[in-house]
C-alpha angles and dihedrals in degrees: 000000000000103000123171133118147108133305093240096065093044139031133231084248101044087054084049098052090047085061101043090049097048089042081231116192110203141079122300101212115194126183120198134177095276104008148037117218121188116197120188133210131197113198093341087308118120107243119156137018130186111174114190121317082321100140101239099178120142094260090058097047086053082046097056095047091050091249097125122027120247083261097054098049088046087056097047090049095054097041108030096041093126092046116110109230089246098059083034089058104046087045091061086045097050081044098051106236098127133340137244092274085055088057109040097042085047086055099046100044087049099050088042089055083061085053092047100042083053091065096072090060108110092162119051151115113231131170138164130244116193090193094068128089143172129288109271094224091061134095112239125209128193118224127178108236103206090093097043083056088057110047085040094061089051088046093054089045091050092043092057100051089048092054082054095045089041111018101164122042085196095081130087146231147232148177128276117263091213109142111240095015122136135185101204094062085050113095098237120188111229087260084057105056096043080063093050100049085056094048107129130127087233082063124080126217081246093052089049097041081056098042084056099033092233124147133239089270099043100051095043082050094061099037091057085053088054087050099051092044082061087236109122131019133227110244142161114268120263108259099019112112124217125252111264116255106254105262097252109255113254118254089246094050088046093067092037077068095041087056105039077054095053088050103043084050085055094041095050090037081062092055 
């Protein structure tokens, strides 16, 4: 199967859907504006992700899924640098510090949240190279990818909607000017909140999205929520000036166009 192209012929979803049903076994590499991710399959099952210089060992994937403290991954990383992540894994298992379920659920949500963070790629060249594999010193998993398909069709839907509700993260917020609201009787969710507490028409929706970590996606998501609730506007961001309305063109240059026009239409007709 000859698969390459670009992103904005194919989904994430679609590509995922040509593997599952060949039951391809090969790596998935997708460059995007500002990363690469590689994905690899093994018989049409998900079982390895790597997106960008993210370390994705085995110590910070335990890390990541609270399953070892900050110490002790600091600790792994300095001492059992040279350790592959399958002899490091049955070490911490031997060791009990966490069990064969801790590792293998750790692994798979982190390589599904590759899968999930690709959804939000709209530009992008991909193509698929049955020759490469995944590192050896690394732990597979295998995942079914029907529910990732579908998770991944109501993500797109809902990411678009949310590009048409909210088109430009380089805008601000503020506050509602409703009389008698306020924002401390609302039930707000911990996502929420961090938003709120960002809130400023000097910060954009990008500088807040930074300030909480949140993706494209996540912070798009509770905005929306803000919006709805009728708590926060969209504005323009204080000290940003707006771009200059176009001079209006002057009534003789106006027909100069409208004759350069005339004569570019007759020009390409006798072609």
């Amino acid at each position: 199967m000859a698969l390459k192209g670009n992103l904005r012929d194919f989904t994430i979803t679609q590509l995922l859907n040509l593997v599952n049903l060949a039951r391809k076994t090969g790596t998935l590499i997708i460059e995007g504006p500002s990363d690469v991710v590689w994905v690899n399959f093994r018989e049409g099952k998900l079982a390895y992700a790597q997106i960008g210089q993210e370390d994705n060992s085995l110590a910070a994937v335990l890390h990541r899924s609270n399953k070892v403290s900050k110490a002790q991954y600091n600790v792994l990383k300095s001492r059992a640098a040279h350790v592959s992540d399958k002899e490091l894994g049955i070490l911490l298992i031997n060791a009990g510090y966490v069990n064969q379920e801790d590792v293998i659920s750790s692994l798979q949500q982190y390589v599904m949240g590759v899968i999930r963070r690709l959804y939000t790629w709209a530009e992008g060249y991909f193509r698929f190279d049955t020759d490469l594999l995944a590192p050896e010193n690394r732990i597979c998993v295998r995942i079914d990818l029907e529910n990732l398909i579908i998770e991944g069709s109501r993500q797109i839907r809902e990411w678009e909607q949310l590009q048409e509700e909210i088109p430009s993260l380089d805008m601000a917020l503020k506050f509602s000017d409703r009389p008698g609201s306020n924002i401390r009787n609302v039930s707000l969710s911990v996502d929420e909140w961090r938003v709120v507490s960002y809130i400023n028409p000097k910060n954009s929706i990008r500088q807040i999205a930074r300030a909480t970590k949140m993706n494209d996606l996540e912070i798009r998501r509770v905005i929306y929520s803000l919006l709805q609730a009728g708590l926060v506007e969209i504005v323009r961001p204080v000290g940003i000036t707006p771009p200059a309305a176009p001079r209006p063109i002057p009534a003789a240059n106006k027909e100069a166009q409208k004759s350069l026009v005339n004569r570019l239409i007759s020009r390409i007709r006798s072609l």
